[in-house]
N, CA, C and O atoms as a DFTB+ gen file, in Angstrom:
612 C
 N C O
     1  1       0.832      -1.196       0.000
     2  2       0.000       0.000       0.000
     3  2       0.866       1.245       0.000
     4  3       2.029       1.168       0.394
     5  1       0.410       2.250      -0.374
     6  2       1.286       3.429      -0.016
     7  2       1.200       4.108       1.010
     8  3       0.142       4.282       1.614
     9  1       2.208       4.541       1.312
    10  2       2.137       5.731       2.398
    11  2       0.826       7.009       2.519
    12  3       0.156       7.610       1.679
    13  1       0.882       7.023       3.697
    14  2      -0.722       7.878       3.809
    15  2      -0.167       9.207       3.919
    16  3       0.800       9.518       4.615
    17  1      -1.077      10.214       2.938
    18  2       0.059      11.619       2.736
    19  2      -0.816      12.780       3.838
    20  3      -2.036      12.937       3.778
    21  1      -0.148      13.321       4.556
    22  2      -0.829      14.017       5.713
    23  2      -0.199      15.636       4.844
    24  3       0.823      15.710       4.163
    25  1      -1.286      16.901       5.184
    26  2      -0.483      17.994       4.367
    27  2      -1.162      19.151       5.880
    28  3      -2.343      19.332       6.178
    29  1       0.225      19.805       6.635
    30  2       0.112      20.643       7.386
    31  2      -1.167      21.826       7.099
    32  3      -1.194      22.256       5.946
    33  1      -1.695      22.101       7.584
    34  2      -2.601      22.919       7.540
    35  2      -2.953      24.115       8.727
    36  3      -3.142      23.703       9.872
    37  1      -3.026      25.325       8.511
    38  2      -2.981      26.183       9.979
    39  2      -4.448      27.122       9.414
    40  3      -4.693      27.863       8.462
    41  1      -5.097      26.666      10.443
    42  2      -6.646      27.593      10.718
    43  2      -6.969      27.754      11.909
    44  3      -6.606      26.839      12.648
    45  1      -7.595      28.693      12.442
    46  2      -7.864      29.607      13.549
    47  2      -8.575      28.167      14.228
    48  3      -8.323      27.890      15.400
    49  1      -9.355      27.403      13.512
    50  2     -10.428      26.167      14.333
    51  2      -9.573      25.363      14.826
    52  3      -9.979      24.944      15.910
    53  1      -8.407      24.879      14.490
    54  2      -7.463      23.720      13.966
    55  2      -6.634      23.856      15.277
    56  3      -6.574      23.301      16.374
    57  1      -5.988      24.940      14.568
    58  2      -4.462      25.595      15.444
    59  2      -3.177      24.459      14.492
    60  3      -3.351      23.361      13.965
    61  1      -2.042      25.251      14.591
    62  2      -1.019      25.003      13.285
    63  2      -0.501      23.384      13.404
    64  3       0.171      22.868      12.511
    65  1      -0.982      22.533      14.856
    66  2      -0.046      21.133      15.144
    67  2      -0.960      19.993      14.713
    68  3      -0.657      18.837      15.006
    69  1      -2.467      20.373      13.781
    70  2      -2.833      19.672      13.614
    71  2      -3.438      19.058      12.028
    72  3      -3.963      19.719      11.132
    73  1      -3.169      17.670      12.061
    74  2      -2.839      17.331      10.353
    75  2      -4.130      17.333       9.974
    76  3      -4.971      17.095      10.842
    77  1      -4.516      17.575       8.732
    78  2      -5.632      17.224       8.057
    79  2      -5.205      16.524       6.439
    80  3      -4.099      16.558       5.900
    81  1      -6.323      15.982       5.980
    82  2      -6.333      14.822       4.975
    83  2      -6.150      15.818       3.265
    84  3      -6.997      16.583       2.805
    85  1      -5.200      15.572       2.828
    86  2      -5.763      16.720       1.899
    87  2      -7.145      16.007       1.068
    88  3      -7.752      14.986       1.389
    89  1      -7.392      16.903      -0.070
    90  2      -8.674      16.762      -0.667
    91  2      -8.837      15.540      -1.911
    92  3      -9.811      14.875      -2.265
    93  1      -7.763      15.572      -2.268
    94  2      -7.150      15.132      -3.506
    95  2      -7.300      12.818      -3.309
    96  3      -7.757      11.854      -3.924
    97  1      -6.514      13.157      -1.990
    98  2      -6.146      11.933      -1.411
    99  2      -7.734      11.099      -0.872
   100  3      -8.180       9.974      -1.096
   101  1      -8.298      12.370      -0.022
   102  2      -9.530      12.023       0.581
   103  2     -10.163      11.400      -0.778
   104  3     -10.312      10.191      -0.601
   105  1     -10.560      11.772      -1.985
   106  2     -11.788      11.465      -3.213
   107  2     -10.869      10.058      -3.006
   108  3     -11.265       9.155      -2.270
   109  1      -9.664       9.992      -3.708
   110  2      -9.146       8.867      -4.037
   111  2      -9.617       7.927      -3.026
   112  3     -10.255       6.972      -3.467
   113  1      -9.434       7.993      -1.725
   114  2      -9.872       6.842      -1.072
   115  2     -10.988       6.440      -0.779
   116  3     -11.127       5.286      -0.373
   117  1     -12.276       7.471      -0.940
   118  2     -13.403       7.305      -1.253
   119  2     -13.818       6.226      -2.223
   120  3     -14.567       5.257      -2.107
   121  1     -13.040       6.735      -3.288
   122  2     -13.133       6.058      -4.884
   123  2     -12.750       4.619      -4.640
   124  3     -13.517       3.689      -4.890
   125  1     -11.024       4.400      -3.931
   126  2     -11.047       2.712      -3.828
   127  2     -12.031       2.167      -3.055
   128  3     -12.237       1.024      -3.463
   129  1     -12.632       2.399      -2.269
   130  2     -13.109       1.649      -0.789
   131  2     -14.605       1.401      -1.939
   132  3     -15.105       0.313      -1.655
   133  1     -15.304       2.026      -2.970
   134  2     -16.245       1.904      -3.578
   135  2     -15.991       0.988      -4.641
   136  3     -16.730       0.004      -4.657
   137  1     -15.160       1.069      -5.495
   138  2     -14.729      -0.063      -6.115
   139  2     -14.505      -1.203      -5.366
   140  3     -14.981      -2.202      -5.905
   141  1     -13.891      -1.427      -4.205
   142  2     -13.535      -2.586      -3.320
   143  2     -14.700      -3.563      -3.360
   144  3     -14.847      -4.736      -3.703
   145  1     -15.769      -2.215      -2.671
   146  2     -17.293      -2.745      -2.056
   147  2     -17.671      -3.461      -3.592
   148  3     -17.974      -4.643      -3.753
   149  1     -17.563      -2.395      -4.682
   150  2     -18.523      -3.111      -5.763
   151  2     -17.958      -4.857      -6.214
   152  3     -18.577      -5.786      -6.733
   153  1     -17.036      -4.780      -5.906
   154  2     -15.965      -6.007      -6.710
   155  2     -16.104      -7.030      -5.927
   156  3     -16.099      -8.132      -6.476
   157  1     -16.259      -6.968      -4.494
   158  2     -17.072      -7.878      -3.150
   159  2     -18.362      -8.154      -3.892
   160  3     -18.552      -9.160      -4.576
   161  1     -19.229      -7.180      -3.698
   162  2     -20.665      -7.829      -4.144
   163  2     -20.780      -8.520      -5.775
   164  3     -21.619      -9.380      -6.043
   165  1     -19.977      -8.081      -6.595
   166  2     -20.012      -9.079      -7.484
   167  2     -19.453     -10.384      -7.567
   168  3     -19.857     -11.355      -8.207
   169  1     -18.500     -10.267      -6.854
   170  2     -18.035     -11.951      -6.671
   171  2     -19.159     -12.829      -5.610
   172  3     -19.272     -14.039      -5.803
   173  1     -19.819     -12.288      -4.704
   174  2     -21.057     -12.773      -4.116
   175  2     -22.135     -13.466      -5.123
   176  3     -22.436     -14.645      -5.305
   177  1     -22.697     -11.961      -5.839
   178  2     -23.395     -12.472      -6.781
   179  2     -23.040     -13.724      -7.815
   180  3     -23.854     -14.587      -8.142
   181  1     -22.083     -13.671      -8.125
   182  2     -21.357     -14.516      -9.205
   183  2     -21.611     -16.160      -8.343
   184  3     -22.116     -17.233      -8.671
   185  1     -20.827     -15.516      -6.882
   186  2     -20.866     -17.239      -6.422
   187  2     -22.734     -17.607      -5.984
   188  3     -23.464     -18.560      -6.257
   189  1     -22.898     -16.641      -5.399
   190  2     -24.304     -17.227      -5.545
   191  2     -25.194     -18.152      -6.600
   192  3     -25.995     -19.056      -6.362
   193  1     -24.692     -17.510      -8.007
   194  2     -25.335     -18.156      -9.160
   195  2     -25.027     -19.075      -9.174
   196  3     -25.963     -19.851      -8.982
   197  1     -23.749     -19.722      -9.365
   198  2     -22.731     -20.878      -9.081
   199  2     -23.596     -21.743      -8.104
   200  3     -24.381     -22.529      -8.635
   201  1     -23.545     -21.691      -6.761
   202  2     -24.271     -22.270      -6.152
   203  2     -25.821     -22.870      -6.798
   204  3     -26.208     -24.038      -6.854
   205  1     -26.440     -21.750      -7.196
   206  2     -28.088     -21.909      -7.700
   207  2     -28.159     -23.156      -8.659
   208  3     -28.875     -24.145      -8.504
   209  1     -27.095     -22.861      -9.886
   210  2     -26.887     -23.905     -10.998
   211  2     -26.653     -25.286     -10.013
   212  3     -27.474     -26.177      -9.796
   213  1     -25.432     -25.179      -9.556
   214  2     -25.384     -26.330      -9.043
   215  2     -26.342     -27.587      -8.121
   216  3     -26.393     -28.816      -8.064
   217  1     -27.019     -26.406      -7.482
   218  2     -28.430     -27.067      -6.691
   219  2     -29.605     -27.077      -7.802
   220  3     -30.634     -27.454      -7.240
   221  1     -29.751     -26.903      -8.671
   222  2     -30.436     -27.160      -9.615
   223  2     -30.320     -28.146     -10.278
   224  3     -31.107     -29.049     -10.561
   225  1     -29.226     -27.938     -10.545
   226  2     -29.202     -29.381     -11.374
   227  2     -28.977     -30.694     -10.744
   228  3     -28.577     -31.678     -11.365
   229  1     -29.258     -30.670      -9.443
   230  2     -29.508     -32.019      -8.850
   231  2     -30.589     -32.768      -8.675
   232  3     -31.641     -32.130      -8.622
   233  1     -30.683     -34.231      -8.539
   234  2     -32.093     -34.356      -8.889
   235  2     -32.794     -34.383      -8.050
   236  3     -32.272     -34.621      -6.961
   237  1     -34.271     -34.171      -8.070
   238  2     -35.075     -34.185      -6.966
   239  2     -35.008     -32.580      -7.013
   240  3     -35.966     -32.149      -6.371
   241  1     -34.397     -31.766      -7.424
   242  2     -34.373     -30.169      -6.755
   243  2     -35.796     -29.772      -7.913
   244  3     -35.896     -30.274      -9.032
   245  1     -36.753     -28.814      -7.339
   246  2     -37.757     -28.470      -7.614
   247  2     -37.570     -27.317      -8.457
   248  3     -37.902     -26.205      -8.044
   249  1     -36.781     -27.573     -10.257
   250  2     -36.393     -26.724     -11.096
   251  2     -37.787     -25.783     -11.576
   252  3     -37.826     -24.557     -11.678
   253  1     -38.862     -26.730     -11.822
   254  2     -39.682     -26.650     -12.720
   255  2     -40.698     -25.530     -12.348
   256  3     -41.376     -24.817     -13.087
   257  1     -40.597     -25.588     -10.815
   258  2     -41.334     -24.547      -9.976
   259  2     -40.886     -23.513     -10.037
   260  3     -41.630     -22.569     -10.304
   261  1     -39.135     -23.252      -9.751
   262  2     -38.506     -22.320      -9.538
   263  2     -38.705     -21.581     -11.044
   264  3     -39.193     -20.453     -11.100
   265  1     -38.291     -22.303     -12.256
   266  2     -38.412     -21.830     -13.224
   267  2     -39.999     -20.955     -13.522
   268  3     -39.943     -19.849     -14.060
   269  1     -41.024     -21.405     -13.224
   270  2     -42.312     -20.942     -13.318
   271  2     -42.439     -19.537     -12.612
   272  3     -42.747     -18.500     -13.199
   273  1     -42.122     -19.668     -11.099
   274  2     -41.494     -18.199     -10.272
   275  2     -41.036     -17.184     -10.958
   276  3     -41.450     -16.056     -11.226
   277  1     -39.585     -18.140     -11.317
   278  2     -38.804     -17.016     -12.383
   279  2     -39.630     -16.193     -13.551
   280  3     -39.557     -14.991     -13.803
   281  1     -40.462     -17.237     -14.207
   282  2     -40.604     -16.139     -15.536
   283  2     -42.123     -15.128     -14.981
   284  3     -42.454     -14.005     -15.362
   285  1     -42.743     -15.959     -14.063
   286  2     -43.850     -14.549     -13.570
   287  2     -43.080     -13.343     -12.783
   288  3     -43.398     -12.154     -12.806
   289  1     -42.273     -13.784     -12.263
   290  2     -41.029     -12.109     -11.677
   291  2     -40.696     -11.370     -13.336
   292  3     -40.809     -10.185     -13.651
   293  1     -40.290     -12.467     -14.144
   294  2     -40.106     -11.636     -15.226
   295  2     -41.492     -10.665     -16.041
   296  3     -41.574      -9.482     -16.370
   297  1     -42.302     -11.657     -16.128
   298  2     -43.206     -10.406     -16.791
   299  2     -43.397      -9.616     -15.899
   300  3     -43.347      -8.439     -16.254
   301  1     -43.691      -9.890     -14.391
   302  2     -44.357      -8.344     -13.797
   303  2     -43.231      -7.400     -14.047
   304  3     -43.662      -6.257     -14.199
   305  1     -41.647      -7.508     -14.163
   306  2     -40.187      -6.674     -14.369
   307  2     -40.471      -5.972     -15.358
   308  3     -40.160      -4.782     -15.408
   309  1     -41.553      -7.017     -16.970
   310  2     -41.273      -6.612     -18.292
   311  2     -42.992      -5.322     -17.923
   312  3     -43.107      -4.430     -18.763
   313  1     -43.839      -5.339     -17.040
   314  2     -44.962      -4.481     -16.929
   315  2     -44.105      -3.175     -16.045
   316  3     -44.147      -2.009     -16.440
   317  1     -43.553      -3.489     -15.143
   318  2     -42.985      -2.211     -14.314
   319  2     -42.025      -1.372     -15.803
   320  3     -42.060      -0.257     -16.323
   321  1     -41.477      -2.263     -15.967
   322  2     -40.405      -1.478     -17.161
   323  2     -41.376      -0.429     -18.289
   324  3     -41.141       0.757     -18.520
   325  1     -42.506      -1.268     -18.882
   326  2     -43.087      -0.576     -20.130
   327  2     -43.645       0.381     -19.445
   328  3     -43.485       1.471     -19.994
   329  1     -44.380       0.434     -18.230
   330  2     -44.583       1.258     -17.396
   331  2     -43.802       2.877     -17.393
   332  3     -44.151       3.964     -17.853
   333  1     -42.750       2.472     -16.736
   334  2     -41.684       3.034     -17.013
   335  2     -41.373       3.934     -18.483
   336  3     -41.458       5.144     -18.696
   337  1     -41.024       2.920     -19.281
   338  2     -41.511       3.668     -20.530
   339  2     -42.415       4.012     -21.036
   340  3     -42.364       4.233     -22.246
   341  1     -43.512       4.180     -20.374
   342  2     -44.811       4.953     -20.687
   343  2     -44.591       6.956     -19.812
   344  3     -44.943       8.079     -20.171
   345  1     -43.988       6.505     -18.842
   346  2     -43.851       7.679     -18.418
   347  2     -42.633       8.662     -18.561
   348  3     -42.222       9.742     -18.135
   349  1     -42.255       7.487     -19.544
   350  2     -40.480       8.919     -20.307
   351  2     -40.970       8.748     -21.644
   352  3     -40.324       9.235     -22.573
   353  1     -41.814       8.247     -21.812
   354  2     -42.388       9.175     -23.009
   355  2     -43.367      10.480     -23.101
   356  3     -43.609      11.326     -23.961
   357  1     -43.748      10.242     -21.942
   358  2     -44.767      11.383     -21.588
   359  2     -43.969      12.674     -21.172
   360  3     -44.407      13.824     -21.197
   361  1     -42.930      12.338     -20.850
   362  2     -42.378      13.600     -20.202
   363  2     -41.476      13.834     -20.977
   364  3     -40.835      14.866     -20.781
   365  1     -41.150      13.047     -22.009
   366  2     -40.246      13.883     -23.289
   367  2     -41.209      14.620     -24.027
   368  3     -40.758      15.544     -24.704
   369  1     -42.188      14.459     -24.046
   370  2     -43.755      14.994     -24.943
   371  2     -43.210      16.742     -24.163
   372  3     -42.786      17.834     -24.541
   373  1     -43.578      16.039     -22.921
   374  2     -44.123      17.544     -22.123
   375  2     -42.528      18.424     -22.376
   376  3     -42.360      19.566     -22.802
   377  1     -41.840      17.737     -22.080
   378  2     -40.639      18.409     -22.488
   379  2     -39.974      19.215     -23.662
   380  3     -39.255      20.202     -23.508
   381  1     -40.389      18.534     -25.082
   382  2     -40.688      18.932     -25.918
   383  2     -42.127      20.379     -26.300
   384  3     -41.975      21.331     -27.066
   385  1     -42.770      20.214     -25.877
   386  2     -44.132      20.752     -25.647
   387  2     -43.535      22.194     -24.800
   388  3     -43.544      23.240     -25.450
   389  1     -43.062      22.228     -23.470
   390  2     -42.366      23.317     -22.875
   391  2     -41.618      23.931     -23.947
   392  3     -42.222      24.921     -24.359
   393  1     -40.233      23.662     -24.722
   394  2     -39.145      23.911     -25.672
   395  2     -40.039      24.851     -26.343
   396  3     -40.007      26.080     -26.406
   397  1     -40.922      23.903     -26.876
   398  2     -41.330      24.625     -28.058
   399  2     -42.687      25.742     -28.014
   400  3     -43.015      26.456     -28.962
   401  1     -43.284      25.698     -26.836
   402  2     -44.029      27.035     -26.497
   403  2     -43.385      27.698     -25.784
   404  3     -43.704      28.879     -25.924
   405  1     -42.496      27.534     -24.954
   406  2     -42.465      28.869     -23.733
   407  2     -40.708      29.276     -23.958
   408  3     -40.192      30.385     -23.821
   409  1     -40.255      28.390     -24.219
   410  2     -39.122      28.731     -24.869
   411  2     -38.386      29.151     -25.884
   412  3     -37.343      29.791     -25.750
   413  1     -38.856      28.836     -26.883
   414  2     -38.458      29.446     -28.503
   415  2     -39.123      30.979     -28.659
   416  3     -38.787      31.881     -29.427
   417  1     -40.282      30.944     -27.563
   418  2     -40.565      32.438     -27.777
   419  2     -39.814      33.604     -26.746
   420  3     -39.670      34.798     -27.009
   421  1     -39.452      33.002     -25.696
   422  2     -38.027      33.462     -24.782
   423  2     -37.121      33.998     -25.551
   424  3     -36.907      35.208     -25.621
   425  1     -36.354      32.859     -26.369
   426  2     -35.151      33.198     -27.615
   427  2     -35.435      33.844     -28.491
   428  3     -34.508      34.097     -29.261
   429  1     -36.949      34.487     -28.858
   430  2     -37.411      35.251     -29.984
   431  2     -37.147      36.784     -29.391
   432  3     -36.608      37.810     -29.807
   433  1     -37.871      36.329     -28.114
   434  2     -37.487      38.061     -27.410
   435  2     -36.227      38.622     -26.955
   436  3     -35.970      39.826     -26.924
   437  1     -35.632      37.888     -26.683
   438  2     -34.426      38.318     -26.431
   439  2     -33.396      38.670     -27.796
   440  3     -32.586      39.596     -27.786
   441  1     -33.618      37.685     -29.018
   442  2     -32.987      38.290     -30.202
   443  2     -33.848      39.345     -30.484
   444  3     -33.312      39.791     -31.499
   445  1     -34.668      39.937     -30.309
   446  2     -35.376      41.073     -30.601
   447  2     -34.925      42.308     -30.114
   448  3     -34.663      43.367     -30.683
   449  1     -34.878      41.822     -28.520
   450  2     -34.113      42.856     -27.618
   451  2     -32.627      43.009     -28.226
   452  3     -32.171      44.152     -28.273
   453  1     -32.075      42.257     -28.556
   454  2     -30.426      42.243     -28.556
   455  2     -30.449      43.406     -29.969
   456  3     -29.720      44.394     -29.883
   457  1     -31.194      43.241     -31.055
   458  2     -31.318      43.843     -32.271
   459  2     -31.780      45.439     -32.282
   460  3     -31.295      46.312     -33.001
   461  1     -32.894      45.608     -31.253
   462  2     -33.334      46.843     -30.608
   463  2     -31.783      47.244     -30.141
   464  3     -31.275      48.011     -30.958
   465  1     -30.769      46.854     -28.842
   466  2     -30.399      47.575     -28.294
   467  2     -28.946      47.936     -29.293
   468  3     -28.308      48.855     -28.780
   469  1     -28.344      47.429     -30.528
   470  2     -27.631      47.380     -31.953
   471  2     -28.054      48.861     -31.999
   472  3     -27.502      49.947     -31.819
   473  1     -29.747      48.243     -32.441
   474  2     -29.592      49.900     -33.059
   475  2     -29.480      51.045     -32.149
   476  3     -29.007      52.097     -32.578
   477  1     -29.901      50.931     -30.840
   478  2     -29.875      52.352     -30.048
   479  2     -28.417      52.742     -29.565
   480  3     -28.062      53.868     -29.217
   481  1     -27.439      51.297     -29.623
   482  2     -26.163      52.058     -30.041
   483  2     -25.567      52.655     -30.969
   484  3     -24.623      53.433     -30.833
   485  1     -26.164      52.274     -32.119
   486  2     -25.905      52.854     -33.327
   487  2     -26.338      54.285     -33.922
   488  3     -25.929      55.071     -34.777
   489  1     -27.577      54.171     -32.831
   490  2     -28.341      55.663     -33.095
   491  2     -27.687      56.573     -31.831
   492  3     -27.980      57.768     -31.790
   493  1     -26.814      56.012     -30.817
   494  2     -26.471      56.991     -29.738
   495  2     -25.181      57.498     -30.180
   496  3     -24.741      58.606     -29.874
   497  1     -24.464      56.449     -31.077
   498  2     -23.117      56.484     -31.270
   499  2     -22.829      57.944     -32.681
   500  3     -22.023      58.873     -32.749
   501  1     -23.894      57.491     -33.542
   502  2     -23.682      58.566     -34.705
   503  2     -24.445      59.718     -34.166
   504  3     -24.125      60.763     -34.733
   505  1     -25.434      59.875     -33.169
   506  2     -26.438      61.684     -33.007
   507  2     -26.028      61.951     -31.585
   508  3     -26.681      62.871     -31.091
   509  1     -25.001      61.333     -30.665
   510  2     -24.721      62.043     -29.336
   511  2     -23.379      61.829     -29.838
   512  3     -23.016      62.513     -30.795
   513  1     -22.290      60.656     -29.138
   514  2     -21.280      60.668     -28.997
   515  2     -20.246      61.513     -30.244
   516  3     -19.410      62.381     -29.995
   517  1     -20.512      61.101     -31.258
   518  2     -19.737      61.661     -32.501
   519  2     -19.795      63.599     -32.223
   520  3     -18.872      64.390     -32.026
   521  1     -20.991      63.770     -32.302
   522  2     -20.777      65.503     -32.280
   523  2     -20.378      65.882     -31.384
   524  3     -20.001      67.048     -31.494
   525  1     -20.188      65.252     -30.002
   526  2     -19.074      65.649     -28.564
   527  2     -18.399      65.597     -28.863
   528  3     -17.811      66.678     -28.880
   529  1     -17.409      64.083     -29.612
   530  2     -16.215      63.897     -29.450
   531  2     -15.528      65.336     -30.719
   532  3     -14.719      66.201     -30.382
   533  1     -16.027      65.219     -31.853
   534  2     -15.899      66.430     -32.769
   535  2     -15.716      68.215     -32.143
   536  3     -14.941      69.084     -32.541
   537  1     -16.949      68.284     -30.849
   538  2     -17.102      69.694     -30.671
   539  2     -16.030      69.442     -29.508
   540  3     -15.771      70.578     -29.112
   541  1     -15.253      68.503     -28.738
   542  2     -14.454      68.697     -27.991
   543  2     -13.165      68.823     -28.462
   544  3     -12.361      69.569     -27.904
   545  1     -12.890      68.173     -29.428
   546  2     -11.299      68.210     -31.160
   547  2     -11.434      70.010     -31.251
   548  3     -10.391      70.630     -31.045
   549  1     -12.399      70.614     -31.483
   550  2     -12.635      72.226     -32.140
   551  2     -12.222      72.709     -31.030
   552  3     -11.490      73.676     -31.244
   553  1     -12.427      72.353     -29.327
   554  2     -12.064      73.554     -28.352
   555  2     -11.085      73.288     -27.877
   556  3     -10.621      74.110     -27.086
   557  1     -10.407      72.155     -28.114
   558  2      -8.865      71.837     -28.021
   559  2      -7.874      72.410     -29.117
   560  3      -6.762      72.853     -28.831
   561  1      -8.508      72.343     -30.697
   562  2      -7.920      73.486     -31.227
   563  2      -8.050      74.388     -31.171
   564  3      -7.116      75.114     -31.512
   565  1      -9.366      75.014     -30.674
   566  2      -9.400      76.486     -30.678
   567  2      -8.260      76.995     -28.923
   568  3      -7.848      78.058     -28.458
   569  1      -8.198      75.924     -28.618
   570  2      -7.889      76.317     -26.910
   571  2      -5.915      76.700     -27.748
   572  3      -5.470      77.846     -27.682
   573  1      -5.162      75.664     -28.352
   574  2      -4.008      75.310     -29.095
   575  2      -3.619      76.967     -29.889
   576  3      -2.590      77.642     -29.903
   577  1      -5.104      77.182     -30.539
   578  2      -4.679      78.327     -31.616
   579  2      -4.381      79.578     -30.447
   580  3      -3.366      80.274     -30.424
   581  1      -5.410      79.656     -29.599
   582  2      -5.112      80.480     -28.221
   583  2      -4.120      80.622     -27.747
   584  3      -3.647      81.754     -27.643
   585  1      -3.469      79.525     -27.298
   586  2      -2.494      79.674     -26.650
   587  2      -0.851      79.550     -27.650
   588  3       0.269      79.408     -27.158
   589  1      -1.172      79.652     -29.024
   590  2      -0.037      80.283     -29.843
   591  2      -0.262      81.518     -30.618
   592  3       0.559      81.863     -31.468
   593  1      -1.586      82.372     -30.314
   594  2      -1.450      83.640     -30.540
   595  2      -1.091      84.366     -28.677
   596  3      -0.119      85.121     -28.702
   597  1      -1.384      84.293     -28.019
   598  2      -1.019      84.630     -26.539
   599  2      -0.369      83.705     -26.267
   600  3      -0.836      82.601     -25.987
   601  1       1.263      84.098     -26.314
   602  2       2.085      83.211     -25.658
   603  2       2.187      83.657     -24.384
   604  3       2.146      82.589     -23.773
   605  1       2.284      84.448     -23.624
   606  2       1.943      85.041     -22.608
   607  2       1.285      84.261     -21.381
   608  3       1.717      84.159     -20.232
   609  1       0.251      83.797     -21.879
   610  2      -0.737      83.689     -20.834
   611  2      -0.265      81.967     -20.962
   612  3      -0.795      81.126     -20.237
């Protein structure tokens, strides 16, 4: 195994002599101990089956019943399931159904808005900003021509 990595840490709760786990390390060992667990219960399962076959196929063992069990668990599995897919189809409907009323007209207004506010920059930029920036160029030259006919001042 590897060495367990401890990383100094100093917080007012803590105080500076005491180790904590870093974050990095903590997921990781989360992560093995879950794989561990899963890889346990499948070798369970696995031997379980093992077992089942084997007691099955002995004689006298009551296959014919078990088998009968088995396939009524299966259809009620194959009714819960269509089930199931009865109700993700319904809600891709509704889902679809939302998209396409309450949303596509969301994205209509807002490209509307975005196109409106184009032009009111376009209309602020050429009938306000331009004739400031122009009438402020004229009193900087006129201020320039000033101050090279009065050198003086």
């Amino acid at each position: 195994m590897e060495p367990y990595e401890h990383k100094l840490v100093i917080d007012e709760n803590t105080g500076p002599n005491e180790y904590q786990e870093p974050e990095a390390a903590s997921q990781s060992n989360r992560q093995r101990l879950a794989l561990i667990g899963l890889s346990v219960v499948a070798v369970l399962i696995l031997a379980l089956f093992v077992v089942a076959v084997i007691y099955l196929l002995q004689p006298g063992a009551p296959t014919e019943t078990i088998r009968d069990v088995f396939i009524i668990f299966m259809a009620l599995e194959f009714l819960v399931v269509g089930l199931a897919l009865i109700v993700l189809i319904v809600q891709l409907a509704r889902l679809i159904n939302l998209l396409q009323n309450e949303v596509r007209p969301i994205l209509e207004s807002t490209s509307e808005t975005a196109h409106t506010l184009r032009g009111t920059a376009t209309f602020l930029s050429d009938n306000l900003v331009q004739p400031v920036i122009r009438a402020n160029s004229y009193m900087a030259a006129l201020r320039r021509l000033l101050k090279m006919v009065r050198p003086g001042r």
